[in-house]
C-alpha positions in Angstrom: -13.3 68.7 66.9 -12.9 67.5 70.3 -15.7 67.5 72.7 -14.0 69.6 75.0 -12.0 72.1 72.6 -11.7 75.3 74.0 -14.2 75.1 76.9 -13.2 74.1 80.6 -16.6 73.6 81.5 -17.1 71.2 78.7 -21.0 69.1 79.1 -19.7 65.6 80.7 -20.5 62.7 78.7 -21.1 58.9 79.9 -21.7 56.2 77.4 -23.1 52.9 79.1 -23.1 49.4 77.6 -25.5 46.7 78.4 -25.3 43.3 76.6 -29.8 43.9 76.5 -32.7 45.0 76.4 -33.1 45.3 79.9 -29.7 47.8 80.4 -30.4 49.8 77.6 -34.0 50.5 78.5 -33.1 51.6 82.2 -30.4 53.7 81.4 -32.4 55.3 78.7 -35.3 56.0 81.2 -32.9 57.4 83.4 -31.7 59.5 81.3 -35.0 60.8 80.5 -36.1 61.0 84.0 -33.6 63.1 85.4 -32.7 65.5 82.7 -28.8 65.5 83.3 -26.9 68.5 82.6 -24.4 66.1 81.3 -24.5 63.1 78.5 -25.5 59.4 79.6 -26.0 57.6 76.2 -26.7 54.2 76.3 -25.7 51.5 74.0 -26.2 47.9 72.8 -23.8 45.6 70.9 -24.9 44.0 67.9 -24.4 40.2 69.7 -24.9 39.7 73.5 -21.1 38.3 74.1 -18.4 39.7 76.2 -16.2 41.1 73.2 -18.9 42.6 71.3 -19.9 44.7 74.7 -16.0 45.4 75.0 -15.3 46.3 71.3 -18.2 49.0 71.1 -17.3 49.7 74.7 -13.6 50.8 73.5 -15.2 52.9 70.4 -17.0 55.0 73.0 -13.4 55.8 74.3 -12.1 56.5 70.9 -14.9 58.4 70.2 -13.9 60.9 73.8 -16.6 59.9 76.1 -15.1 61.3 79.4 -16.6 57.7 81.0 -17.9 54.4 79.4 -19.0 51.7 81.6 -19.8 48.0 81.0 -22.6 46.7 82.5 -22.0 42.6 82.9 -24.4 40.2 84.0 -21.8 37.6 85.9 -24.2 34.4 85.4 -23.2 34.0 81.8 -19.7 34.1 82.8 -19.1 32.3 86.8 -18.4 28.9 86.6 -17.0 28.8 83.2 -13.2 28.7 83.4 -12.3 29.6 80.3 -15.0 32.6 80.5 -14.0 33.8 83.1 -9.9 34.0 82.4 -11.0 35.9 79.3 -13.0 38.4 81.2 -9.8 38.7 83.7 -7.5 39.7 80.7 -10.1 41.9 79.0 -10.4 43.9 82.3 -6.7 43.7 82.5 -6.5 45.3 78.9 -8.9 47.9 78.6 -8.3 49.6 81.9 -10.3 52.8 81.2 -13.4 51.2 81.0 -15.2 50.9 84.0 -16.5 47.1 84.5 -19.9 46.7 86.3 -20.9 43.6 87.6 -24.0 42.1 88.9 -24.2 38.2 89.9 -26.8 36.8 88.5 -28.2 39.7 86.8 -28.8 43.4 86.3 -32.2 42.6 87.8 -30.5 41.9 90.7 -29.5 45.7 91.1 -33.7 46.5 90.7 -34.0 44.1 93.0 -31.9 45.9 95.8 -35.0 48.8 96.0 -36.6 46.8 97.9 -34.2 44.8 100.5 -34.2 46.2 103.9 -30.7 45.0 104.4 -27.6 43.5 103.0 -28.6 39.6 102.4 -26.4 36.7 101.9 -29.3 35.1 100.2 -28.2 33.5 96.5 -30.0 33.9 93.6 -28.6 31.6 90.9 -29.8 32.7 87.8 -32.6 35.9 86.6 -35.5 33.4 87.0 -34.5 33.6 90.6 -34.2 37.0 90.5 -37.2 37.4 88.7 -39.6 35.4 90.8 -38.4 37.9 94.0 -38.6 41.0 91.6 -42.4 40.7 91.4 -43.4 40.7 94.7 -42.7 44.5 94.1 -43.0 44.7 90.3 -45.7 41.9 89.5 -45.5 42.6 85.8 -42.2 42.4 85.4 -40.5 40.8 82.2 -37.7 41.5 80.5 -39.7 42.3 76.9 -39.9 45.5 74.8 -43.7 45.1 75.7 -43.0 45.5 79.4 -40.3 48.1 78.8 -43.0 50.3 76.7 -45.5 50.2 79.2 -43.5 50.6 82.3 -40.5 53.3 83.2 -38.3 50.8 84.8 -36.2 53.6 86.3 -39.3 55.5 87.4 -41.0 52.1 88.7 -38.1 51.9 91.0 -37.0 55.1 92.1 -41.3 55.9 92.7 -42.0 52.2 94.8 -38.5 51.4 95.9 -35.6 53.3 98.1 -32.6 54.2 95.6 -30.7 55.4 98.2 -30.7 52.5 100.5 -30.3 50.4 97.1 -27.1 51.8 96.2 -25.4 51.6 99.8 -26.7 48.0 99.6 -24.7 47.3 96.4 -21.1 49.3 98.0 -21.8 46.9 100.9 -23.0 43.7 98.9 -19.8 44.4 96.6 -17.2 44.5 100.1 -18.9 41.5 101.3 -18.6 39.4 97.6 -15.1 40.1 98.1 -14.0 39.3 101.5 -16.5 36.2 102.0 -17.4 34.9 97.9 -18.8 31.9 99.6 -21.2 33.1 101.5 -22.0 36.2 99.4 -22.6 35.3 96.1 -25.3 37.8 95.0 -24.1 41.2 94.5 -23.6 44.4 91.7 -21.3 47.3 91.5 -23.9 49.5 90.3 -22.9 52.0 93.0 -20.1 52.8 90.8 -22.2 54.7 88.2 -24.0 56.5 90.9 -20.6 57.5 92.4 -19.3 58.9 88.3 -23.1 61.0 88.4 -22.6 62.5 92.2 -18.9 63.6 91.2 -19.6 65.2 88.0 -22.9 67.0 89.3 -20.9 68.7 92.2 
């Protein structure tokens, strides 16, 4: 039976995919956090590598999630040629899912709670990312023994400024792609906050 047979007002449903630990825990604690009156199910592939997190990302559209999202740390893939065409043409393929990039890292995103502004500043890899991250999260680590002790999503939403971090990414995401030289470090994450503002209209 479909999801939405024979009610207009069907529940939403978005199915997020991480290629981690560190994706799947924060969308899990947000979905536990807010309480959604829709679906956000996170997910993991069973290997870490671009068509694995595309393959299970294109069941979750076979399976009738309204939205299914990507979330792709860029470091693994800049710089490599041959990575990077193949990322082109899987984008290019599977159009309905929604690709989300952050350059290095996802941590990069966390990151943006606590940047007063947009910065040109690069970070070249999460050890750089890291070392920044916990001047505001000193524990940080991207472990299941971090992840049980602390709510990521409530760690930043509590000591950081959402808001601010997800105009930061809109405007970091313009700027990576009029001037990729000089803006390097960036994420789309503002596109999943854009998917949860229109559906909770």
């Amino acid at each position: 039976m479909s999801m939405r047979h024979g009610n207009r007002k069907a529940r939403k449903s978005i199915a997020i995919i991480g290629e981690g630990l560190t994706e799947y825990r924060y969308v899990d604690d947000m979905r536990t956090t807010e309480r959604y009156r829709f679906s956000l199910v996170p997910g993991i592939p069973k290997h870490p590598d671009l068509d694995d997190i595309v393959k299970l990302a294109n069941e979750r559209i076979k399976a009738g999630y309204d939205y299914v999202l990507c979330l792709i740390d860029m470091d693994v893939i800049e710089g490599i040629r041959d990575k990077m065409e193949h990322y082109r043409a899987l984008k290019k393929r599977y159009s309905k899912i929604i690709f989300v990039e952050s350059s290095p890292c996802t941590e990069y995103w966390f990151l943006m709670h606590f940047m007063p502004r947009p910065s040109s500043k690069e970070y070249a890899n999460y050890d750089a990312v890291a070392q920044e991250l916990k001047k505001h999260i000193p524990n940080y680590d991207k472990t299941e023994a971090f992840f049980n002790k602390t709510h990521i999503y409530r760690e930043l939403t509590e000591k950081g400024d959402m808001e601010r971090a997800i105009a930061l990414s809109r405007e970091l995401d313009k700027l990576h792609k009029t001037d990729p030289e000089v803006y390097k470090s960036y994420s789309q994450m503002y596109k999943l906050f854009d998917i949860i503002k229109e559906i909770t209209k």
